[in-house]
Residue frames relative to the residue before (quaternion, step in Angstrom):
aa qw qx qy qz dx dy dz
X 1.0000 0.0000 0.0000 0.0000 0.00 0.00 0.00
X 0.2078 -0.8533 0.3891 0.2780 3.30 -0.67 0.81
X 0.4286 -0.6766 0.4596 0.3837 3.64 -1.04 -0.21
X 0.3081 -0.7580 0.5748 0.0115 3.08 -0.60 2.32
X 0.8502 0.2021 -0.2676 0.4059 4.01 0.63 -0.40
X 0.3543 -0.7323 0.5687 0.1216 3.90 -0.57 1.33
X 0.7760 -0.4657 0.4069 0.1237 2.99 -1.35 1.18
X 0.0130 0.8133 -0.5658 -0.1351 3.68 -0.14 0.64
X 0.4654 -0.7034 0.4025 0.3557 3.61 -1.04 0.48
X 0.4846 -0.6806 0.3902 0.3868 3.32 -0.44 0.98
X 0.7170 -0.4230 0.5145 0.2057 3.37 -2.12 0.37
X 0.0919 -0.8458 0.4939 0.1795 3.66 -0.24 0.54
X 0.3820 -0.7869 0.4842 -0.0197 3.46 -1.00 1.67
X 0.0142 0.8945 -0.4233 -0.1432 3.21 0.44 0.70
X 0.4126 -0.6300 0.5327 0.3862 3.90 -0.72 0.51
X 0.2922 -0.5702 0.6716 0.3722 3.60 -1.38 0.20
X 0.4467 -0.6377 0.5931 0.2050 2.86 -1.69 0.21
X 0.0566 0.7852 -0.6018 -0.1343 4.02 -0.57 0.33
X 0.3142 -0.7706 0.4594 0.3106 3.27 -0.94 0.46
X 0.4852 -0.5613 0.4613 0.4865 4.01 -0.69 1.67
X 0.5830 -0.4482 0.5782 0.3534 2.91 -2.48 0.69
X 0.8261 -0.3322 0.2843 0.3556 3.13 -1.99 0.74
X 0.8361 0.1648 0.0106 0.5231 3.68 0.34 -1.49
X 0.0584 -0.8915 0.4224 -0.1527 3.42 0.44 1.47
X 0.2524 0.6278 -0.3344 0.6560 3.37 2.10 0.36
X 0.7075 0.5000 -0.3217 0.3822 3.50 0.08 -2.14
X 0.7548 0.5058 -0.2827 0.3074 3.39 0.79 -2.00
X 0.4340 0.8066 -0.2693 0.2975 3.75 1.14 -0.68
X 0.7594 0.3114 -0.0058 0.5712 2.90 0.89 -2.06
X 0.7865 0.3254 -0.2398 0.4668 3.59 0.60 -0.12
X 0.6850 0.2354 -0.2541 0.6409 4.12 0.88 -0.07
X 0.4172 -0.6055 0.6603 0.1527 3.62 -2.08 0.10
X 0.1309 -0.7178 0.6141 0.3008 3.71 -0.30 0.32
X 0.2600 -0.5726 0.7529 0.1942 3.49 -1.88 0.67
X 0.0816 -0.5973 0.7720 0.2016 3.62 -1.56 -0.38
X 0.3901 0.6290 -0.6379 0.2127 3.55 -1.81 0.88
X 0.5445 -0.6171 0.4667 0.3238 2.93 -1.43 -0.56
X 0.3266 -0.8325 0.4295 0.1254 3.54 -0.40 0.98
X 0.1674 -0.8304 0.5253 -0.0803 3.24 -1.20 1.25
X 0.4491 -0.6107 0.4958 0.4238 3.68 -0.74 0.46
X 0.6776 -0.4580 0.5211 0.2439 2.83 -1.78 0.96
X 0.3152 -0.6464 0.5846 0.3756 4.26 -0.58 0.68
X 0.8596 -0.0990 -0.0415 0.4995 3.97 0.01 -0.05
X 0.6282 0.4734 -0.4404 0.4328 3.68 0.64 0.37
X 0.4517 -0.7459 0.4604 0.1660 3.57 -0.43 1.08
X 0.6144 0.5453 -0.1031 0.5608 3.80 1.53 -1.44
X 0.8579 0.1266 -0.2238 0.4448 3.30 0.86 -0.21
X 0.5335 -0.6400 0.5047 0.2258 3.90 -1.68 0.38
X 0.0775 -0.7004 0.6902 0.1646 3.16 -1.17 -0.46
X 0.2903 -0.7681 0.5663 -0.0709 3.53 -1.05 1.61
X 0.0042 -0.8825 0.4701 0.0106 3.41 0.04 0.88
X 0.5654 -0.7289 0.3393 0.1839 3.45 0.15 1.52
X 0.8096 -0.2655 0.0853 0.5166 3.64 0.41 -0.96
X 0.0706 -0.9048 0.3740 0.1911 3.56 0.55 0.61
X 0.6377 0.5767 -0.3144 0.4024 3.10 0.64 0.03
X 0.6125 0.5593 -0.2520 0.4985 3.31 1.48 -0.28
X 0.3544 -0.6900 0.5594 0.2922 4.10 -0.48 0.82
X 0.6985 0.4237 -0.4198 0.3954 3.84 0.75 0.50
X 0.4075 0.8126 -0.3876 0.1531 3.47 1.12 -0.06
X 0.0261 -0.6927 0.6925 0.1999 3.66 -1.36 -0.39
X 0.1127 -0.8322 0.5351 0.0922 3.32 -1.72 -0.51
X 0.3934 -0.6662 0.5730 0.2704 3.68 -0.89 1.41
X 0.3118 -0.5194 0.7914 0.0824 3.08 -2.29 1.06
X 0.2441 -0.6592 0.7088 -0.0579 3.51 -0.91 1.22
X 0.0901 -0.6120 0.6693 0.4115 3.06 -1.84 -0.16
X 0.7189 -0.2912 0.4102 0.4797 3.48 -2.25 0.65
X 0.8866 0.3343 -0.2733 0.1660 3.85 -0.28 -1.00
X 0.6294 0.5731 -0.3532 0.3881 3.09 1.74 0.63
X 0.6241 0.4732 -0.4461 0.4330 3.42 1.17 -0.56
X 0.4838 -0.6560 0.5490 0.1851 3.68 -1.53 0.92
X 0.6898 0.0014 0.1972 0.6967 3.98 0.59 -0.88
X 0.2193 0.5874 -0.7769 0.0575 2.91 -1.79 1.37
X 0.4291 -0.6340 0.6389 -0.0761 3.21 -1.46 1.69
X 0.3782 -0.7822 0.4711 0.1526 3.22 -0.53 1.86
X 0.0849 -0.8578 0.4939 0.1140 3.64 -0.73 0.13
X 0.6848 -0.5741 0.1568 0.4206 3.55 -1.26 0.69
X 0.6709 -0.4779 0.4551 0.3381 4.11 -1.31 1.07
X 0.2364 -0.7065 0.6431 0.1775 3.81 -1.32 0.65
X 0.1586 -0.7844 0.5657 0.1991 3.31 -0.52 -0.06
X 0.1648 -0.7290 0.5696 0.3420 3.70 -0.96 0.15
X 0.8135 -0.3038 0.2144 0.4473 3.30 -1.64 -0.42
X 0.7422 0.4202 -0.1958 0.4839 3.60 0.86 -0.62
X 0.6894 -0.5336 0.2858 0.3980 3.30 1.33 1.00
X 0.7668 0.4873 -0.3388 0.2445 3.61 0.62 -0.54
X 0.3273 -0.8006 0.4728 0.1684 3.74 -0.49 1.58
X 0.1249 -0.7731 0.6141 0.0979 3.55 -1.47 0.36
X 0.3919 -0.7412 0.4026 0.3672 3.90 -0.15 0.45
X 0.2452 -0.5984 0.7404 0.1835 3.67 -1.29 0.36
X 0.0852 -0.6191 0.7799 0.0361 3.27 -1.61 0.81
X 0.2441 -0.7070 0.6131 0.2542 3.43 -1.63 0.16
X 0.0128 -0.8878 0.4479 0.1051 3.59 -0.61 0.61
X 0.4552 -0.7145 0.4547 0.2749 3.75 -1.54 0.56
X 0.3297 0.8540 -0.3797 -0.1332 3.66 -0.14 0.43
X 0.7833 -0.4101 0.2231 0.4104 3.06 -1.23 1.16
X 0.6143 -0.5915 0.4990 0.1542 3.82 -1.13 1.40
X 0.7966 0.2705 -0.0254 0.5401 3.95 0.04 0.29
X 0.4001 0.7142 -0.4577 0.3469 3.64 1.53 -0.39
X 0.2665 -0.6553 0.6560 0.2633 3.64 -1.18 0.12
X 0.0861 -0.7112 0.6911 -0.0964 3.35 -1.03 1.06
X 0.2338 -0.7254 0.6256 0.1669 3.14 -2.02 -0.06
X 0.2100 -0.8116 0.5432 0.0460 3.64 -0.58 1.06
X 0.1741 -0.6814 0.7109 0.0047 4.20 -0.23 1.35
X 0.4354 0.5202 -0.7337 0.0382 2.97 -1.66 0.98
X 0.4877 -0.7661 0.3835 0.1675 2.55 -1.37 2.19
X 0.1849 -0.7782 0.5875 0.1228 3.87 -1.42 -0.34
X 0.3930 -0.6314 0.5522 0.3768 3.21 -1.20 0.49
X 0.4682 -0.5773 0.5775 0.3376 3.83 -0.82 0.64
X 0.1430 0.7899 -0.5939 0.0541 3.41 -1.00 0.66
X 0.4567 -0.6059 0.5078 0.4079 3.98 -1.23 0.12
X 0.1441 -0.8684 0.4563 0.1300 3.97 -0.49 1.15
X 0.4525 0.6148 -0.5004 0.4085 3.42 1.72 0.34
X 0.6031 -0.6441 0.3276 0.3378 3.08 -1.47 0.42
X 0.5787 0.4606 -0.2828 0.6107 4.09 -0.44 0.70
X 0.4053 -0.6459 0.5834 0.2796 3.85 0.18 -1.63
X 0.5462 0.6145 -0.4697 0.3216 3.05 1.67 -1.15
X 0.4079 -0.6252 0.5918 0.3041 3.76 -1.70 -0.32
């Protein structure tokens, strides 16, 4: 069988670079890094949404707000199988912050049997 579709050369993504804050120790002891992909807030303006692995049918994701994370550092694009890329960012947020963590499920009976 032959091969009817040739390889294309991929698209080059470059990473920005930021330069860490001065006291990058300091940032350690006082913030948490997340990693994901970041999303507007569906009606809150102050806050994000961080979607952990999108590409993956097990995923979830934290909702921050905008005025806690200190430094976020852009990281390299995933791509799935059909070519389509999404960005990863790393972020710092503030130790003690209140967040929210979603992870969906399939609703199920956990006794043993189903019976009630």
């Amino acid at each position: 069988m032959p091969i009817t579709k040739l390889l294309q050369e991929p698209k080059k993504f470059e990473v920005q670079l930021y330069d860490p804050p001065k006291k990058l120790k300091d940032l350690r002891k006082t913030h948490v890094p997340f990693s994901g992909s970041p999303c507007k807030h569906p009606y809150d303006r102050d806050k994000f949404i961080l979607i952990v692995d999108p590409y993956s049918s097990n995923t979830f994701y934290y909702e921050f707000e905008s005025d806690d994370v200190e430094y976020a550092e852009e990281l390299a694009s995933i791509v799935n199988i059909d070519g389509e890329t999404v960005g990863m960012v790393l972020i710092w947020v503030k130790k003690n912050s209140i967040a929210q963590r979603c992870i969906p499920f399939q609703v199920q009976d956990t006794s043993s049997g189903g019976k009630l």
